[in-house]
C-alpha positions, 0 to 999 in steps of 0.5 A: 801844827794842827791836827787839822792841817794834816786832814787828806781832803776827799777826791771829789772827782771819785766821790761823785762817780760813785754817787752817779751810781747811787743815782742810777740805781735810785732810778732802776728801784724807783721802777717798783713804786712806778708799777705799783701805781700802776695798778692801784690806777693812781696815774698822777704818782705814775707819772712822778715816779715814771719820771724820776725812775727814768731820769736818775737811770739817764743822769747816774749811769750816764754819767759812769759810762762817760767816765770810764777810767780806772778808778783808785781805791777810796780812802775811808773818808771818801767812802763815809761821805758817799754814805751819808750823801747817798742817803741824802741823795735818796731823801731829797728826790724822794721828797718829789712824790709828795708834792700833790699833798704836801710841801717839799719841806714836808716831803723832805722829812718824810722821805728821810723819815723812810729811808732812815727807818725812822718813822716820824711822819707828819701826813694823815696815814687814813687819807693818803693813797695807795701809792704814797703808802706802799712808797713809805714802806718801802723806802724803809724797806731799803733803808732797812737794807742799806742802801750802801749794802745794796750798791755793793752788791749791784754796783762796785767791784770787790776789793777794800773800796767795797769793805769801805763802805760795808763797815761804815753801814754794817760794821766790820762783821765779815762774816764770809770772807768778802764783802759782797759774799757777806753783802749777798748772805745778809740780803738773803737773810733780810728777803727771807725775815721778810717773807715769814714774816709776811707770812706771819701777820697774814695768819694773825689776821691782818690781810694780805695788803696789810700784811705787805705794808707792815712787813715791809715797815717791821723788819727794816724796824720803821714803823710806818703803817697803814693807821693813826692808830699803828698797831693799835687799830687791829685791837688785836693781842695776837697780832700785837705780840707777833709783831713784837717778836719780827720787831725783836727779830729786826734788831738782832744782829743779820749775820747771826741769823746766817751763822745760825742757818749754818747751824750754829745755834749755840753762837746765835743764843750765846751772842751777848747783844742778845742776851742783853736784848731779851734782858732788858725787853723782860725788865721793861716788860715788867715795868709797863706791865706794872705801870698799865696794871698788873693783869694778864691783858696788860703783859702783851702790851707792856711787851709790845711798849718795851719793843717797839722802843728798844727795837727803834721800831715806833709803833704804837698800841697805846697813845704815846701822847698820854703815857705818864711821865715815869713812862716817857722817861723809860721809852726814852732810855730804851730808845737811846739804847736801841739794838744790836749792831749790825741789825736795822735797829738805831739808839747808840747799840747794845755792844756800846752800852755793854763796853761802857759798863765794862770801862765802869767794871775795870775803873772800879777794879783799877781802885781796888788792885795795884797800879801795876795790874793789867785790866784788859777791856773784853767783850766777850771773846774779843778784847777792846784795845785803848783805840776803840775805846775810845772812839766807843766813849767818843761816839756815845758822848757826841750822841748825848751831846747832839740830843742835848743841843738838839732837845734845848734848840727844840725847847726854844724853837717850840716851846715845849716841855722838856720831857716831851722834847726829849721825847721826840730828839731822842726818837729822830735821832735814834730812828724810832717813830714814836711821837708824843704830838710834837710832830706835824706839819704846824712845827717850825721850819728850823723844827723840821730840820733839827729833826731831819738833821737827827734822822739823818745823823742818827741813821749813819752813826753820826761820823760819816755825816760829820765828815761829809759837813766838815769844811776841811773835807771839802778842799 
């Protein structure tokens, strides 16, 4: 019998009641850019986000209240769909904003690039108004997030629905013995980085307004910003190397930061996702620094280079289109690597790397020992039985597989060089940003849409958006 005949399909009937919520709570966070715009006179994105704010209200709570039965338990299956279509569900009426500028395609890749936290873009940031820049930052913001965490907190009861859908975007850290306490806990941590960071880039010299923006896109690590130039347009090291320190903030693990709010600083710095991130930030730091010139103004940038990279942030001091080749290479690695899990960062995650080279230690080992010796895989305290081993090495070749197949669809579609191609899948797909010219709205259709497809794919960690196009989970 096939493995396949055995699949439990997804009860559609309770996938799309929770997606009715989704919707309805798209419509209630919609109502911030609606006031925005308000403000900034831009009467024109009142009425677009006035309208869909209203209308995902009507539609998505409308549609609960009309089916009030007991709902039963989702099974994981059903709990990774909703998340992969609720971003979907974001990404495709976010879209609508763009419209007056550019076309819904376009939009698309846009809105999916916020609400991933990627940072493609493909409009001029110098010419678009104010309304549609604070929109971009924040739908990094709340796919910083998560827009799951987010439903959980607002919307669903407690119980093993809601642990569902928190491991499939956080993973299993549960830090406070339920869901939505950890939820809450994780959402503090994230308004307050928010707020000191705000903070932050104030007194480094950016101004309030720009301030506001670039927060909203650092600790999500976005990338989105006000300039061409990103980062780069403040010609500032100061302000280069403090958002360098948020970017690294960003991509370290959320619950650590509460654990360490409780005082338990010591599990904080002792935390190998960590260390291996400040690691690998000082070995790149070396690198670029030596690639840029061995001087003491080239050390900020050759930080800022490595972090922006390894963070999956995707800004930028210097133009990426001119890095050498070695250069690119290095960007590359790190933005496949990307931070730590539980964090806003993307790439396949430090803990994967780090279990990787613990399968490499232990098959090395097993050479030397006899067979009947046991090695255990640890990490740390916690000990990787067979099954997450597998679905660790399973993940990290599915990741390479989809980047390869992605970079030669590119190369065919475009005709671009390998190097740069690489560049751009490996930035989509590990929701960084960064960009060697690839992007714009010049490319190809099917362009767009293998990189809309990486954004998407790279955001959720590939399996709840595979679930959701599997045809065997549909009926």
């Amino acid at each position: 019998m096939k493995i396949s005949e055995h699949i439990r399909p997804a009860n559609w009937h309770s996938v799309t009641y929770e997606l009715s919520g989704a919707l309805g709570l798209f419509g209630v966070l919609f109502l911030v850019p609606f006031f925005v715009s308000i403000i900034f006179q831009e009467f024109l994105y009142s009425q677009i986000f006035g309208t869909l704010a209203v209308g995902a209200i009507l539609t998505g709570f409308g549609a609960r209240r009309l089916d009030p039965r007991n709902r039963e338990e989702m099974k994981l299956t059903d709990a990774l769909i909703v998340t992969a279509l609720a971003y979907l569900l974001f990404s495709l009426l976010g879209a609508v904003p763009f419209l007056p500028i550019k076309s819904y395609l376009d939009g698309l890749f846009e809105a999916m690039s916020g609400f991933t936290t990627t940072g493609l873009t493909m409009v001029n940031e110098t010419t678009l108004p104010s309304s549609l820049h604070f929109f971009r930052a924040y739908s990094q913001w709340l796919g910083g997030m998560g827009i799951i965490v987010l439903t959980l907190a607002i919307l669903l009861r407690p119980g093993k629905t809601a642990f569902k859908l928190y491991s499939s975007e956080f993973g299993e850290k549960n830090i406070l013995g339920s869901v939505v306490s950890t939820t809450k806990a994780v959402i503090k941590v994230y308004l307050s980085l928010t707020v000191l960071g705000f903070v932050a880039f104030a007194l480094a010299g950016m101004g309030f307004y720009d301030a506001l923006i670039h927060i909203l896109t650092t600790i999500p690590t976005g990338g989105f910003s006000l300039y061409s130039e990103s980062i780069g347009y403040y010609d500032s090291q100061v302000i280069s190397f403090t958002v360098s320190v948020f970017m690294i903030m960003g991509a370290i693990s959320f619950p650590l930061y509460y654990l360490a709010a409780k005082g338990e600083l010591i599990e904080f710095f002792q935390d190998h996702q960590v260390q291996t991130l400040l690691i690998l930030i000082l070995l790149g730091t070396i690198i670029f620094t030596v690639s840029f010139g061995v001087t003491p103004g080239n050390i900020v940038p050759g930080i800022f280079q490595t972090t922006t990279a390894l963070t999956t942030t995707g800004y930028n001091t210097v133009p990426t289109a001119g890095l050498s080749e070695g250069n690119k290479f290095v960007t590359i690695i790190f933005m496949i690597i990307g931070g730590g899990t539980g964090s806003t960062a993307g790439g396949i995650k430090i803990f994967r790397l780090l279990i990787l080279f613990g399968f490499i230690r232990v098959a090395f080992f097993r050479i030397l020992l006899p067979k009947e010796a046991k090695l255990p895989l640890r990490f740390g305290k916690i000990t990787v039985n067979a099954a997450e081993g597998e679905s660790i090495i399973s993940f990290v070749l599915i990741y390479i597989g989809i980047l390869v197949v992605s970079t030669l669809g590119l190369i065919w579609v475009e005709g671009t060089s390998l190097v740069n191609s690489l560049f751009e899948i490996a930035s989509a797909e590990g929701t960084v940003g960064m960009s060697v010219g690839i992007t714009s709205s010049a490319l190809n259709p099917i362009s767009k849409l293998i990189l809309i497809l990486n954004m998407w794919l790279g955001r959720l960690e590939i399996m709840p958006v595979l679930v959701a196009l599997y045809p065997k989970s549909w009926r």
